[in-house]
Biopython code that builds the backbone (N, CA, C, O; Angstrom):
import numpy as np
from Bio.PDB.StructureBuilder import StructureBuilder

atoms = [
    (1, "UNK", "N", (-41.937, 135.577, 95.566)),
    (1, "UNK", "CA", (-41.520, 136.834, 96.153)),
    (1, "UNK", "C", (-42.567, 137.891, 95.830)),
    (1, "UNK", "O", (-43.128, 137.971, 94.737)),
    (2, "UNK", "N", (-42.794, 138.723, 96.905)),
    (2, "UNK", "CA", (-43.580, 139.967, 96.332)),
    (2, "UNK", "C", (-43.074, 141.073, 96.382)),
    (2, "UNK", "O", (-42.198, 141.369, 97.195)),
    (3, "UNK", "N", (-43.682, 142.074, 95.276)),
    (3, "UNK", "CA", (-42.623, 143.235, 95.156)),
    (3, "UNK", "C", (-43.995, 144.011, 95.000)),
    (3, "UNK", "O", (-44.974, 143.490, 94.465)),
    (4, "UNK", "N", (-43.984, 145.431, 95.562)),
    (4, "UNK", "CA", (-44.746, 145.926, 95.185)),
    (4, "UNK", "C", (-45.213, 146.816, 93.975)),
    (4, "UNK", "O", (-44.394, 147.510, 93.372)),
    (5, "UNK", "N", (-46.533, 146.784, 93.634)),
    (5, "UNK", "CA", (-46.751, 147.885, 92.389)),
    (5, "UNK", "C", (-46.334, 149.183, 92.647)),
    (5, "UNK", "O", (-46.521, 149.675, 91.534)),
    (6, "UNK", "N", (-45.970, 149.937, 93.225)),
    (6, "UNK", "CA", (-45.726, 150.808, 93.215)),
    (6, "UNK", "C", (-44.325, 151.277, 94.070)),
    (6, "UNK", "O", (-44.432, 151.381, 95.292)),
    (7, "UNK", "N", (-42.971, 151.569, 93.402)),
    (7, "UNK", "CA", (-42.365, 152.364, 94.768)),
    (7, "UNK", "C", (-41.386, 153.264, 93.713)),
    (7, "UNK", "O", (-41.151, 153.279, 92.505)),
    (8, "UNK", "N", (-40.855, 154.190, 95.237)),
    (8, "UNK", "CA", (-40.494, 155.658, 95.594)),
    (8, "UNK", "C", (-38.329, 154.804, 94.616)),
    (8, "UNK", "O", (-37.440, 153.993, 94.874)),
    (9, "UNK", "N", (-38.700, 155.764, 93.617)),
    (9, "UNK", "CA", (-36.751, 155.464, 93.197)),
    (9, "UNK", "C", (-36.761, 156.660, 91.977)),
    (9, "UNK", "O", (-37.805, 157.142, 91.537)),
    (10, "UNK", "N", (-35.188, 157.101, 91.451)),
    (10, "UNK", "CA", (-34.521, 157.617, 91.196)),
    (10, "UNK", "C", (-35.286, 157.821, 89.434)),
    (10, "UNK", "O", (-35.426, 156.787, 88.782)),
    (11, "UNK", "N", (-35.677, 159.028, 88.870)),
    (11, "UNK", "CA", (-36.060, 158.864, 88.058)),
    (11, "UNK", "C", (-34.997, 159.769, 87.316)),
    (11, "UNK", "O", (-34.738, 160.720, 88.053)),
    (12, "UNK", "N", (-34.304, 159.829, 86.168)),
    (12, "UNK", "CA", (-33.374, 160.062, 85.514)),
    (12, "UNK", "C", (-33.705, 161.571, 84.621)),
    (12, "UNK", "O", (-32.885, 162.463, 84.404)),
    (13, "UNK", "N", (-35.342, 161.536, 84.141)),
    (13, "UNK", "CA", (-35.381, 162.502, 83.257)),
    (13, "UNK", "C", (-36.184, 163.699, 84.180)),
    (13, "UNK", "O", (-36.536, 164.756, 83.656)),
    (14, "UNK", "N", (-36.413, 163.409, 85.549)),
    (14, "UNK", "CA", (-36.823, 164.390, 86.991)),
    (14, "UNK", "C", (-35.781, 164.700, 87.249)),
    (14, "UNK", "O", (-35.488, 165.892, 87.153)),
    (15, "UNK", "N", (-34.843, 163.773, 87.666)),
    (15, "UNK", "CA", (-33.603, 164.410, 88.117)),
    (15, "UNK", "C", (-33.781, 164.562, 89.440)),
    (15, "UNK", "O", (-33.208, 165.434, 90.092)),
    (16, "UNK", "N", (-34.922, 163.371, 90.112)),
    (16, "UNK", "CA", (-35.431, 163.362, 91.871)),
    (16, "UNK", "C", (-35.734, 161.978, 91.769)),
    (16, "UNK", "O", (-35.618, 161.340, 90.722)),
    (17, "UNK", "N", (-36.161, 161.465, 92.963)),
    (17, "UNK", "CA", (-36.768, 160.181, 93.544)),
    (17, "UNK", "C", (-38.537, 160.693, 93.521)),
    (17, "UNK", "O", (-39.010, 161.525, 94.295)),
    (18, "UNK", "N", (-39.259, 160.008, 92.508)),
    (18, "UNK", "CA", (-40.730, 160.132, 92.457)),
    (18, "UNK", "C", (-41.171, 158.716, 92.448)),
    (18, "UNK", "O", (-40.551, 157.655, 92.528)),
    (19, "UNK", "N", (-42.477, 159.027, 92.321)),
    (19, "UNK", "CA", (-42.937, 157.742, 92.804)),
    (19, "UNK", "C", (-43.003, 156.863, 91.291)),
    (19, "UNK", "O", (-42.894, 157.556, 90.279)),
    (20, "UNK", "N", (-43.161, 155.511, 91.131)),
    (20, "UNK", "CA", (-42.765, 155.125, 89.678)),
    (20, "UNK", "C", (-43.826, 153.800, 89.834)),
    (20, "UNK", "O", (-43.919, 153.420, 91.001)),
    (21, "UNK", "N", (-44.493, 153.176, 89.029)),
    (21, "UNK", "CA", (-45.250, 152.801, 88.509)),
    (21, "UNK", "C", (-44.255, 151.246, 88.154)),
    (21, "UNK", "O", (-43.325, 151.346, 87.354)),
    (22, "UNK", "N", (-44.568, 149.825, 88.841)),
    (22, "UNK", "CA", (-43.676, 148.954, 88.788)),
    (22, "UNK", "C", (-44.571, 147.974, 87.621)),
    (22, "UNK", "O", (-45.728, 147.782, 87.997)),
    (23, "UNK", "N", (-44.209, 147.298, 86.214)),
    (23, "UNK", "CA", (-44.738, 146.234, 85.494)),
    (23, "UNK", "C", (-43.295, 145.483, 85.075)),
    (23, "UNK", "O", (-42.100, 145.780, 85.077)),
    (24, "UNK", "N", (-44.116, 144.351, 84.721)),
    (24, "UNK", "CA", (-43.221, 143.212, 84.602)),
    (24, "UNK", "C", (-43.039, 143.321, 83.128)),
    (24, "UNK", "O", (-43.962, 143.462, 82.327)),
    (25, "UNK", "N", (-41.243, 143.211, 82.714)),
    (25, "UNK", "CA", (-40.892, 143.852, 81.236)),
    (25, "UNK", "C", (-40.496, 141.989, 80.891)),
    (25, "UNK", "O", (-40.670, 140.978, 81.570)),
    (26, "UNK", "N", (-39.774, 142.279, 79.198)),
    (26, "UNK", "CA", (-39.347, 141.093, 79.031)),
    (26, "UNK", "C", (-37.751, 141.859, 78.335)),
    (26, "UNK", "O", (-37.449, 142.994, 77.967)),
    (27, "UNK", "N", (-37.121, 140.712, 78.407)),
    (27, "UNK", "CA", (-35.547, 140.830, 78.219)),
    (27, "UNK", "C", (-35.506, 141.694, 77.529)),
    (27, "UNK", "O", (-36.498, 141.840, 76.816)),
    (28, "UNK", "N", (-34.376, 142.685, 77.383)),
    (28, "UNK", "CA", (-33.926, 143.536, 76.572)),
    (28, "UNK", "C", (-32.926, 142.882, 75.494)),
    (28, "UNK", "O", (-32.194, 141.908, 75.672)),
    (29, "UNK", "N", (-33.128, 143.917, 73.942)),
    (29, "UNK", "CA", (-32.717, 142.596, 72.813)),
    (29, "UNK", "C", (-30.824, 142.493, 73.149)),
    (29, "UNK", "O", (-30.478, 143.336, 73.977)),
    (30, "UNK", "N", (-29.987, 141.849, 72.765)),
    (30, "UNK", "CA", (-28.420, 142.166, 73.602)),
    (30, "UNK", "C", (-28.024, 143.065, 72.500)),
    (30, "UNK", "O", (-28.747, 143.166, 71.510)),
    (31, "UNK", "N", (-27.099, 143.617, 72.592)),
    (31, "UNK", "CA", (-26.399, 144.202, 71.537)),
    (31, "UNK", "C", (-25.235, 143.864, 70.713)),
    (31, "UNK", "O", (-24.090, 143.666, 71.119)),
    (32, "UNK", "N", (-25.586, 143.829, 69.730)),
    (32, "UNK", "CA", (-24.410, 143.048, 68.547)),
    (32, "UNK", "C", (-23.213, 143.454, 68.704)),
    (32, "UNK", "O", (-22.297, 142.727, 68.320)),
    (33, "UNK", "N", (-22.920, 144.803, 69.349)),
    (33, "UNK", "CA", (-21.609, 145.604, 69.085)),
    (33, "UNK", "C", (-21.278, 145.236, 70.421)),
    (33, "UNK", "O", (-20.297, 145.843, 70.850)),
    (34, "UNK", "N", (-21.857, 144.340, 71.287)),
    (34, "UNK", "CA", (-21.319, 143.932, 72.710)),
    (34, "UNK", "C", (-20.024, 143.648, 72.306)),
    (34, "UNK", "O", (-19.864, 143.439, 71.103)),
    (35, "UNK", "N", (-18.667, 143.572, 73.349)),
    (35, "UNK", "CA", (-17.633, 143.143, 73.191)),
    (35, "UNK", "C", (-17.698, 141.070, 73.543)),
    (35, "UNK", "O", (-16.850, 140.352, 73.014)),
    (36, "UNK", "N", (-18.674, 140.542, 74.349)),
    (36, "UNK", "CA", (-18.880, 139.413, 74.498)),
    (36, "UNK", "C", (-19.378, 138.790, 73.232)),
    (36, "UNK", "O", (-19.063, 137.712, 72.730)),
    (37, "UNK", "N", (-20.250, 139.727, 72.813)),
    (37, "UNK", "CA", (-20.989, 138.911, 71.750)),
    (37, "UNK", "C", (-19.985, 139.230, 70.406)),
    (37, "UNK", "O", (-19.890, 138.459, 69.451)),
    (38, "UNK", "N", (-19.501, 140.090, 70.486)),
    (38, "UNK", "CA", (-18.146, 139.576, 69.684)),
    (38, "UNK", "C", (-17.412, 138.934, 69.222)),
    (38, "UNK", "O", (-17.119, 138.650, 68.061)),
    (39, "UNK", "N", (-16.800, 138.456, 70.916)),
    (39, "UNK", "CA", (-15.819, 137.768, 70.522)),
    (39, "UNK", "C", (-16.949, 135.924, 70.709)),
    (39, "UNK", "O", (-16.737, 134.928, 70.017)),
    (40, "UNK", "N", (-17.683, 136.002, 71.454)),
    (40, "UNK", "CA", (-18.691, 135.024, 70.660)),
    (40, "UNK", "C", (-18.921, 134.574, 69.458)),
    (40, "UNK", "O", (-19.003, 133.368, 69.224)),
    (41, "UNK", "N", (-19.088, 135.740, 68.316)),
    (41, "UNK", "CA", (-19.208, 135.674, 67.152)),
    (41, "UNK", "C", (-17.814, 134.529, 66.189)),
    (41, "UNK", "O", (-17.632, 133.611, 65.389)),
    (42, "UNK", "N", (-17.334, 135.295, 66.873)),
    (42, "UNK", "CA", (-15.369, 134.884, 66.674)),
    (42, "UNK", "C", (-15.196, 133.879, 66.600)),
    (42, "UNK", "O", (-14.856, 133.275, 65.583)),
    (43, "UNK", "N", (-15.538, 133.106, 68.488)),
    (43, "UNK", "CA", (-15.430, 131.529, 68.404)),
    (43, "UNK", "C", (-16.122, 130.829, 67.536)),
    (43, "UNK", "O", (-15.743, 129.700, 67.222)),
    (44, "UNK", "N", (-17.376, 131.450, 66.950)),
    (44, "UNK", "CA", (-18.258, 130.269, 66.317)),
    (44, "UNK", "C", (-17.779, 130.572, 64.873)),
    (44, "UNK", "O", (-18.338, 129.726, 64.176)),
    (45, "UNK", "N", (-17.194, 131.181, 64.270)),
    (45, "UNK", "CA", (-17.331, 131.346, 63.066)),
    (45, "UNK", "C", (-16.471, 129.791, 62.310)),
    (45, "UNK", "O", (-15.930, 128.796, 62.792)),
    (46, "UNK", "N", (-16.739, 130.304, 60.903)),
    (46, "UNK", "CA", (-16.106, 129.106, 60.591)),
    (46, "UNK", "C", (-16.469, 127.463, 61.197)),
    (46, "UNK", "O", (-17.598, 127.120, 61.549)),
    (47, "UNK", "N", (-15.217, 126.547, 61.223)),
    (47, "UNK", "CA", (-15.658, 125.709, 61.449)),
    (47, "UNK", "C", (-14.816, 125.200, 63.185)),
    (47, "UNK", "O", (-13.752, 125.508, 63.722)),
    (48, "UNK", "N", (-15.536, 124.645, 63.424)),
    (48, "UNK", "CA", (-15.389, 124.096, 64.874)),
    (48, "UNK", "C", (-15.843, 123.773, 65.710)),
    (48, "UNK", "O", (-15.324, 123.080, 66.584)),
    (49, "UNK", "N", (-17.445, 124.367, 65.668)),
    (49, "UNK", "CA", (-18.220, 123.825, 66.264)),
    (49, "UNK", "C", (-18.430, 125.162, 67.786)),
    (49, "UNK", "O", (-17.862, 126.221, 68.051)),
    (50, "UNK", "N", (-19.531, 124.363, 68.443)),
    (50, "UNK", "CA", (-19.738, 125.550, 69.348)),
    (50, "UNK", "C", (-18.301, 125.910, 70.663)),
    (50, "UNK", "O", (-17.602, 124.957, 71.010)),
    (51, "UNK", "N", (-18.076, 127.116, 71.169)),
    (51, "UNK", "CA", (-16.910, 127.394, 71.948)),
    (51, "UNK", "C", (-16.770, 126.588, 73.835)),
    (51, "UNK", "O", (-15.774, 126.377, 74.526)),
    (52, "UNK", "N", (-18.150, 126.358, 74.084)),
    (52, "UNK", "CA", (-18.423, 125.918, 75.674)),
    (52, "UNK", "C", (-18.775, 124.512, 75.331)),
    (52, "UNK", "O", (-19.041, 124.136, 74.189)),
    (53, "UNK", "N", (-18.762, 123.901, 76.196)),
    (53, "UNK", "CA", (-19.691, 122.378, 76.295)),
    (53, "UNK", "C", (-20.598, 122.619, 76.744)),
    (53, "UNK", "O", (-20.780, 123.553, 77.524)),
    (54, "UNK", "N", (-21.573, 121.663, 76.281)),
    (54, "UNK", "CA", (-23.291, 122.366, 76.873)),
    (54, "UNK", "C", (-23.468, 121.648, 77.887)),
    (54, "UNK", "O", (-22.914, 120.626, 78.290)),
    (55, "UNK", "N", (-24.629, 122.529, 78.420)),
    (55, "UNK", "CA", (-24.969, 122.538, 79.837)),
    (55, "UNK", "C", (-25.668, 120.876, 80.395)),
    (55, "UNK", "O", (-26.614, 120.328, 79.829)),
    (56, "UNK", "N", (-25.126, 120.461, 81.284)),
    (56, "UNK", "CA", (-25.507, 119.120, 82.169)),
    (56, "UNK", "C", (-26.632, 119.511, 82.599)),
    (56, "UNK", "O", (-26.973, 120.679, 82.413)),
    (57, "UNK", "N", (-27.395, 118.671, 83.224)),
    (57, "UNK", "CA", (-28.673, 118.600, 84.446)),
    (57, "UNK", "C", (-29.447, 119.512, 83.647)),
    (57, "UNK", "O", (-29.075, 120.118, 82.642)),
    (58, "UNK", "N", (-30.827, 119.543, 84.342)),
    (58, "UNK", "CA", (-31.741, 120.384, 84.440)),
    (58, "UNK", "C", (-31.711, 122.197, 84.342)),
    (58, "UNK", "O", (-30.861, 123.085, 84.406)),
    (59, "UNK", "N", (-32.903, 122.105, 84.187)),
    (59, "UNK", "CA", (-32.656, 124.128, 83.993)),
    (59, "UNK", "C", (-32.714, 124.296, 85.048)),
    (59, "UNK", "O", (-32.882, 123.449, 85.925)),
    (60, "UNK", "N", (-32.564, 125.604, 85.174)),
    (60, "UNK", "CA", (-32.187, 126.562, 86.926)),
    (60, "UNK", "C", (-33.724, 126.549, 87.318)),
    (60, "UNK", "O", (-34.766, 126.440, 86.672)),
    (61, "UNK", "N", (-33.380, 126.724, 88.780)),
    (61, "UNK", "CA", (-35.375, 126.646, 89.245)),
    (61, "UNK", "C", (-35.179, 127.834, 89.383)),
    (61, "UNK", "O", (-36.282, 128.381, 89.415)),
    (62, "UNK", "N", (-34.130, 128.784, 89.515)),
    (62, "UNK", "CA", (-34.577, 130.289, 89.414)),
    (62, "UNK", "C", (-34.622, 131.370, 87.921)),
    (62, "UNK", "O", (-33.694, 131.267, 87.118)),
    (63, "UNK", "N", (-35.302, 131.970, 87.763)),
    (63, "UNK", "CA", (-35.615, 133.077, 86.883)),
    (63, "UNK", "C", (-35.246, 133.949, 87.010)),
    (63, "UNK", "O", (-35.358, 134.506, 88.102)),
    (64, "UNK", "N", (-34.476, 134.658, 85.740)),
    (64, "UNK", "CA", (-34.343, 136.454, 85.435)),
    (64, "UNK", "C", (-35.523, 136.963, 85.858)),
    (64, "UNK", "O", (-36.574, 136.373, 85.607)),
    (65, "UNK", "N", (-35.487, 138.264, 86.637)),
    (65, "UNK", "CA", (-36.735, 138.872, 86.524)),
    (65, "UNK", "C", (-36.939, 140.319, 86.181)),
    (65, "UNK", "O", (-36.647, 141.078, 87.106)),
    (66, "UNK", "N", (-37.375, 140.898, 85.063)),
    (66, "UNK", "CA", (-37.129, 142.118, 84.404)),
    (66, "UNK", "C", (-38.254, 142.708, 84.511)),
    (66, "UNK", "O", (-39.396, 142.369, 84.204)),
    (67, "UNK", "N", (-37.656, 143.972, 85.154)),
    (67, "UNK", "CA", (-39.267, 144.851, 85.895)),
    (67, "UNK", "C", (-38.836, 145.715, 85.006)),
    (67, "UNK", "O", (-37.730, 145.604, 84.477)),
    (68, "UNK", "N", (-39.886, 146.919, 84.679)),
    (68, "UNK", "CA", (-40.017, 148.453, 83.996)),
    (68, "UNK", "C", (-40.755, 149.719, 85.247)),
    (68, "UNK", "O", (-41.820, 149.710, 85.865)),
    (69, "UNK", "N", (-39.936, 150.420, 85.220)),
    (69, "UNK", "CA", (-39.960, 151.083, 86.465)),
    (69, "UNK", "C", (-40.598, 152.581, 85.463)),
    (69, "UNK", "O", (-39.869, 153.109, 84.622)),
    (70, "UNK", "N", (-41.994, 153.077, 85.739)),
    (70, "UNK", "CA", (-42.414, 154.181, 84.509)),
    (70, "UNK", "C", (-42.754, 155.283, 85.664)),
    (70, "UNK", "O", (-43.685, 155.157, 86.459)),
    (71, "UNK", "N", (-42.112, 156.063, 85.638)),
    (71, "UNK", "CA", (-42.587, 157.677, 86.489)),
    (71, "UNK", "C", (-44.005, 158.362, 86.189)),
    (71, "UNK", "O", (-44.472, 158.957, 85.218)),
    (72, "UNK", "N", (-44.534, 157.970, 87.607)),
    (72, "UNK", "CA", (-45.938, 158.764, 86.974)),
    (72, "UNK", "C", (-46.170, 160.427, 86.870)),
    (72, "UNK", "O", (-47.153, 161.105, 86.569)),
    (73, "UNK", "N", (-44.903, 160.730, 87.233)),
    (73, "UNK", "CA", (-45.029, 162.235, 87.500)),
    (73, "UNK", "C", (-44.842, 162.720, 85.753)),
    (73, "UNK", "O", (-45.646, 163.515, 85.266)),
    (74, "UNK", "N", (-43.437, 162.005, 84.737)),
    (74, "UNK", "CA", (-43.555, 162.647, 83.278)),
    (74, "UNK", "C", (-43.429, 161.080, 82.794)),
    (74, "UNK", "O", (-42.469, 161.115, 82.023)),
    (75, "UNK", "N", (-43.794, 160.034, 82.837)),
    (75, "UNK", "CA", (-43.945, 158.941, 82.030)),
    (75, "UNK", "C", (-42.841, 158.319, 81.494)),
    (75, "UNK", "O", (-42.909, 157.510, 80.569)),
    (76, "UNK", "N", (-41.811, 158.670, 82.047)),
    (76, "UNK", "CA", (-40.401, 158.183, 81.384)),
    (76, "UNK", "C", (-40.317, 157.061, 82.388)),
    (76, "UNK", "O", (-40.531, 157.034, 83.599)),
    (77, "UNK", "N", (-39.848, 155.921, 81.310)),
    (77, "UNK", "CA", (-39.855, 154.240, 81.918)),
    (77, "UNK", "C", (-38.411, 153.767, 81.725)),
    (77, "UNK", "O", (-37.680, 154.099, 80.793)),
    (78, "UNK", "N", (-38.101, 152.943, 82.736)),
    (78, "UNK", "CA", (-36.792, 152.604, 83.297)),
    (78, "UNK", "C", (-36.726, 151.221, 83.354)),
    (78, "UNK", "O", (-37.426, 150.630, 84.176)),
    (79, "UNK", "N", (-35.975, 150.601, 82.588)),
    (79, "UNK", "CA", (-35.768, 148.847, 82.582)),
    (79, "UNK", "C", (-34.405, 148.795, 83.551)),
    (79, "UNK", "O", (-33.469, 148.802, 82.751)),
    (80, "UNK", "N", (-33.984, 148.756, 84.618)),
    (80, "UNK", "CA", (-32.659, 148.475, 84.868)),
    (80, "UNK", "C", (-32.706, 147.037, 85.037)),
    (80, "UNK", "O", (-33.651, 146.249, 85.048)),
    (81, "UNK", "N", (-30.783, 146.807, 85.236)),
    (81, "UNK", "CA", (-30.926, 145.395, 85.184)),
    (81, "UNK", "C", (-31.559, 144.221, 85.955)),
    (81, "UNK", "O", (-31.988, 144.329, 87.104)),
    (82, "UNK", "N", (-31.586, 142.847, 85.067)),
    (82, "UNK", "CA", (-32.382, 142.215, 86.056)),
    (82, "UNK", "C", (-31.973, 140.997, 87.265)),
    (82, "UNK", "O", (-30.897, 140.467, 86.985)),
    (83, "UNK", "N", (-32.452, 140.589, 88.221)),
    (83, "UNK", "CA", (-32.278, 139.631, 89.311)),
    (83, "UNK", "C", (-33.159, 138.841, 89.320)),
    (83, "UNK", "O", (-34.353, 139.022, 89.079)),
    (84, "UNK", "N", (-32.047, 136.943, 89.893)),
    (84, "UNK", "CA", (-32.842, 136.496, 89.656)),
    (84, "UNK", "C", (-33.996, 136.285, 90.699)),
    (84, "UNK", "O", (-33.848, 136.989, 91.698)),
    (85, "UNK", "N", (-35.270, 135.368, 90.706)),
    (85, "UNK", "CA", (-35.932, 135.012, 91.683)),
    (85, "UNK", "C", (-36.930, 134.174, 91.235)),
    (85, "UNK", "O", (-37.509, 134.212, 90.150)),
    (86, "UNK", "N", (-37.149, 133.092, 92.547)),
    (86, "UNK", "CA", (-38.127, 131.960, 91.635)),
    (86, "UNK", "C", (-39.035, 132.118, 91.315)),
    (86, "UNK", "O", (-39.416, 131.530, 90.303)),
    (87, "UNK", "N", (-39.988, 133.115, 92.092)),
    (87, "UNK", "CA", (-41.467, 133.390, 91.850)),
    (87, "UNK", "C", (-41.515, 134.809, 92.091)),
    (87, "UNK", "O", (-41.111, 135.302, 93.144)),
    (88, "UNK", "N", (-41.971, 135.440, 91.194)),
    (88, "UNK", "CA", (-42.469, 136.904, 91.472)),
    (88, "UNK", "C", (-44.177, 137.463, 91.381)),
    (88, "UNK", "O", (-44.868, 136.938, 90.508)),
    (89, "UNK", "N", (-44.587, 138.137, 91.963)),
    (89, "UNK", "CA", (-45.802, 138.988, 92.339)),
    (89, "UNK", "C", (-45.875, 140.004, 92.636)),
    (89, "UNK", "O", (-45.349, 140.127, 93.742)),
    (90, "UNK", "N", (-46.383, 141.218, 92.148)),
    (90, "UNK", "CA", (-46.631, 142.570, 91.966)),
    (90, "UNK", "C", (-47.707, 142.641, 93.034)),
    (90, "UNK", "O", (-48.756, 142.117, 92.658)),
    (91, "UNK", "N", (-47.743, 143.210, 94.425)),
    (91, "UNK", "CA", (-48.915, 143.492, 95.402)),
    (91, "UNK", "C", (-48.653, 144.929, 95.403)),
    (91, "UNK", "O", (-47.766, 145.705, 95.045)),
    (92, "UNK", "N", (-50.337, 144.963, 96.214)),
    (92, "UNK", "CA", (-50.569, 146.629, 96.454)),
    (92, "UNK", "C", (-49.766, 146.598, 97.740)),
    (92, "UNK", "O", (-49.707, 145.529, 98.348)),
    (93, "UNK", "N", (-49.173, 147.618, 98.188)),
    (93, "UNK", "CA", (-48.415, 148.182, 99.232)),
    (93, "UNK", "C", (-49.162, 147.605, 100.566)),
    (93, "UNK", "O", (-50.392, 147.585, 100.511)),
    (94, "UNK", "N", (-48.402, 147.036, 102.009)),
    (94, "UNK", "CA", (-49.317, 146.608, 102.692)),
    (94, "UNK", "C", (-49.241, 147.514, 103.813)),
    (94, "UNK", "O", (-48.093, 147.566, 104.253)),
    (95, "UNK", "N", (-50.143, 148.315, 104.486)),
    (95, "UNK", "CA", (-49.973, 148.954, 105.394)),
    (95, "UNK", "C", (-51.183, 149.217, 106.189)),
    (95, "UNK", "O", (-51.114, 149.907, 107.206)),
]
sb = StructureBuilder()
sb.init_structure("model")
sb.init_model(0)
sb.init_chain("A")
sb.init_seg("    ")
for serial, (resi, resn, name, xyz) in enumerate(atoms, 1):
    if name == "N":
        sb.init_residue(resn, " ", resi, " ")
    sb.init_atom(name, np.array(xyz, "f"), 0.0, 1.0, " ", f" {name:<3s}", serial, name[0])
structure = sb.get_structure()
């Protein structure tokens, strides 16, 4: 898939749509105080062993893909969440 280096979205600390500066991020760390990872914590504790049965077949042929979206107008950078896709590429705009 190609996405371009550069596009026009919602910058939070403008408080407008500027133009934003697109690089490829890596996962964000999860948070301990999640309510999933919680009650995650929960199932595994003690003894019993893990809460799911593990996974059959092969890994997924598709990928998370976690972009960082950085405003070039005041430099404030934006991880929102990510989607998946099998192949990604950053091109210059085609026009």
């Amino acid at each position: 898939m190609h996405y371009p280096k550069t596009v026009s979205t919602y910058c939070p600390k403008c408080r407008t749509h500027t133009a934003h500066e697109v690089e490829k991020g890596k996962k964000r760390p999860a948070s301990e105080l999640a309510w999933g990872q919680r009650r995650f914590r929960r199932a595994t504790r003690g003894y019993g062993g893990f809460p799911r049965p593990k996974p059959e077949g092969r890994a997924k042929a598709v990928r998370r893909v976690y972009l960082k979206y950085r405003c070039k107008k005041c430099k404030y950078t934006v991880q929102p969440a990510s989607w998946r896709a099998s192949q990604l590429e950053l091109v210059e705009k085609h026009g």
